[in-house]
C-alpha positions, -999 to +999 in steps of 0.1 A: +000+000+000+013+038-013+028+056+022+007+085+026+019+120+046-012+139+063+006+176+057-014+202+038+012+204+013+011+166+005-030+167+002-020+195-022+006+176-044-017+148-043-047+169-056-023+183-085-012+144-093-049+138-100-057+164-119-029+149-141-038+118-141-015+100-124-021+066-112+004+070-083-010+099-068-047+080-072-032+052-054-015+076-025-052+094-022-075+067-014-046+050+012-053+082+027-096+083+030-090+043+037-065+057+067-085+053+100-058+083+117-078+115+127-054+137+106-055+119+077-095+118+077-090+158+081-064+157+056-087+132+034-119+151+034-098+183+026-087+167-006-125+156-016-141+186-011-115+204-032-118+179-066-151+177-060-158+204-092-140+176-113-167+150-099-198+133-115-197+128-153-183+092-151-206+061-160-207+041-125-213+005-130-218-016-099-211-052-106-228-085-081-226-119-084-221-153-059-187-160-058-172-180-087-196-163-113-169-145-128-173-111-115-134-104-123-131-120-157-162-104-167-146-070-158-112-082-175-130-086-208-152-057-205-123-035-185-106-045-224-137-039-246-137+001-230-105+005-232-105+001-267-134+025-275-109+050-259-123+048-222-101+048-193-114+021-166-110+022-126-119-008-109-128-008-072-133-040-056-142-047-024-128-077-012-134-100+022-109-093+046-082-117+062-093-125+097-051-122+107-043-091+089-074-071+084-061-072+046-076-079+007-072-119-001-090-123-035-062-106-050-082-093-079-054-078-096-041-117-105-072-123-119-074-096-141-041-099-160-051-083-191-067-052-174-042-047-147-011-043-174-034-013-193-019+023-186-056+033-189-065+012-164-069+011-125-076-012-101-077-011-065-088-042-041-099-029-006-108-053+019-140-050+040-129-051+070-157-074+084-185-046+079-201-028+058-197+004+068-162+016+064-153+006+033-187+016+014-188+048+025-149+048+014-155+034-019-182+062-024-149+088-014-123+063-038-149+068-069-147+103-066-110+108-065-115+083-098-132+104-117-110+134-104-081+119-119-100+115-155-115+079-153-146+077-169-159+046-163-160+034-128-168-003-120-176-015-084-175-050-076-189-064-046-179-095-023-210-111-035-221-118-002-245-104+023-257-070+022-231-054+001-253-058-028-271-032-016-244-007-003-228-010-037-265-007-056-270+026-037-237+044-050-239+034-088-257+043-118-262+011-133-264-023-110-255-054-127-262-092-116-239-113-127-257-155-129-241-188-135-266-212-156-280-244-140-260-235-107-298-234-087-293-198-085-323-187-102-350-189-068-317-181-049-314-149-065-348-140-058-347-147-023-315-127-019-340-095-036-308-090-059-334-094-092-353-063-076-324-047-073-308-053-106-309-030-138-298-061-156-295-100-158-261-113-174-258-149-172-220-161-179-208-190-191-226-187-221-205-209-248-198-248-255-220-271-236-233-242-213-252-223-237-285-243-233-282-239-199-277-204-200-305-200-222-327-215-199-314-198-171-319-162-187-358-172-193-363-183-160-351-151-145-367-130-175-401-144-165-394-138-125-388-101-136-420-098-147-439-106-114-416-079-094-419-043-095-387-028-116-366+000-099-381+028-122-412+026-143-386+040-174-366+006-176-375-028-172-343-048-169-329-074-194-318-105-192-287-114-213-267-146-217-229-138-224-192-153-222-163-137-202-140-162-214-149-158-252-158-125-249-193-132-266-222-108-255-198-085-235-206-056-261-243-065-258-238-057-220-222-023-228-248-016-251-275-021-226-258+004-199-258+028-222-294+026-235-299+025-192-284+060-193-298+069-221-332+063-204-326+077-171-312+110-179-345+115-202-369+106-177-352+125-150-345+096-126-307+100-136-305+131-112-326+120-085-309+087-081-276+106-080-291+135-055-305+102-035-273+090-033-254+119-019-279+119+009-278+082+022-237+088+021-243+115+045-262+094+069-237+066+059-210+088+072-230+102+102-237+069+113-203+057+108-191+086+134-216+082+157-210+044+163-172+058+167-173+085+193-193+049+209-159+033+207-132+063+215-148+077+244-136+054+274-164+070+296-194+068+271-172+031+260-178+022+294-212+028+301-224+015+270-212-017+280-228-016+318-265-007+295-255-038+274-254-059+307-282-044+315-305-055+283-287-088+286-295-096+319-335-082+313-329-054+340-334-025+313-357-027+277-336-024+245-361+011+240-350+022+272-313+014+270-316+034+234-328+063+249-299+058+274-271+058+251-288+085+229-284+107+260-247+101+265-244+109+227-261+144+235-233+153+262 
């Protein structure tokens, strides 16, 4: 990981870096809104604020799927496609986190060989860190400083498990679900809600003996989408079949986030879902502090855990021990 410096002239340097372009300087920024260290969240929200102007036109592409669908060969091949329609591609994934080391383990820069070796290309792994909430509202910070340093395309890609789907869904433009065919995932899918939050079905694997399967697989979910209320009333999402490892149906994809845009910026709902967005960060990052003045202050630390004790041992009501710890936050 880049070293980062939290003095006013390095958020400065690093600020001029991305305005250039470089990928260094890109690298350098988001070590430092990753950094948990008070003066480099000063340091780090300084440097947002301040590219924020050169924020916002980029096409943000969130991108799901169980593991082993292919989430990172999909976004080698369409990482490649871009790239040679004259885009330049960051890729931020967020990987599961090493219980030992607190670190990235997917590696996802190995498994996207072709991508990673591009000079108009970025990708940065960040783990998760066990939760949610550090690392999506980072991401969220990590896609700005993206676009600040001329990317144009943004992809996210999740863990694939739990309720990243979600986190992920609410700072895109476009949410993709990545399927495998005859894997039993069609119902699971469903049950998951990821269909309802999908702009699109791509189902992978789509060549050789697969491609019946795949077929099948596509119908199955087409014909679920049409019992379940889409996310706007301007787009109803498809359902593709394609091939990561042939590279079949991969500008068919493209195609279909485009028409997406296309659609939402006519209608209006582009805007909204972007002024949405900006809002939930901000609780996102409320939240976030809140929860930490919970852990740094040793006395409001410690009485927290005597109200815990409390609830456990059914001396105090959860309502009432909120109200409890509510006060201490109002101190």
């Amino acid at each position: 990981m880049a070293p980062v410096t939290a003095s006013p002239k390095a958020s400065l340097h690093l600020a001029d870096g991305l305005r250039s372009g470089d990928r260094a300087a890109l690298a350098r920024a988001i070590t430092l809104i990753e950094s948990r260290r008070a003066d480099h969240q000063a340091q780090a929200r300084d440097l947002v604020q301040e590219l924020l102007p050169l924020t916002g036109s980029a096409m943000r592409v969130g991108i799901t799927g169980s593991p082993g669908v292919g989430k990172s060969t999909t976004i080698d091949a369409l990482g490649m496609a871009l790239i040679a329609k004259g885009h330049k591609v960051a890729v931020l994934a967020v990987d599961p986190s090493s219980a030992r080391t607190g670190g990235s383990i997917l590696g996802d820069k190995t498994r996207m060989a072709r991508l990673s070796a591009e000079d108009n290309a970025f990708i940065r792994p960040s783990p998760s860190s066990g939760t949610l909430g550090g690392v999506a509202a980072k991401t969220r910070e990590a896609m700005l400083l993206c676009e600040a340093a001329g990317f144009d395309v943004v992809l996210v890609e999740t863990v694939g498990i739990g309720q990243s789907e979600t986190a992920v869904c609410d700072m895109t433009d476009f949410f993709l679900a990545l399927m495998l065919p005859g894997a039993g995932d069609e119902l699971q899918g469903i049950k998951k809600g990821l269909v309802e939050l999908a702009d699109m079905i791509a189902v992978n694997k789509a060549d050789g003996d697969n491609l019946k399967r795949a077929k099948a697989a596509a119908a199955e979910y087409n014909a679920a989408l049409h019992i379940l209320a889409p996310r706007s009333e301007h787009w109803f999402p498809p359902v593709l079949t394609y091939s990561a490892l042939t590279g079949d149906g991969i500008e068919a994809l493209w195609e279909k986030i485009l028409a997406h845009r296309t659609a939402m910026i006519a209608c209006g709902d582009f805007e909204t879902r972007r002024r949405q967005q900006q809002v939930k960060w901000m609780y996102t990052i409320l939240e976030d502090r809140l929860h930490a003045r919970l852990r740094s202050d040793p006395v409001i630390r410690a009485k927290v855990k005597q109200t815990e004790a409390a609830v456990a041992n059914g001396r105090m009501t959860p309502a009432v021990a909120a109200d409890t710890i509510t006060a201490l936050l109002e101190r």
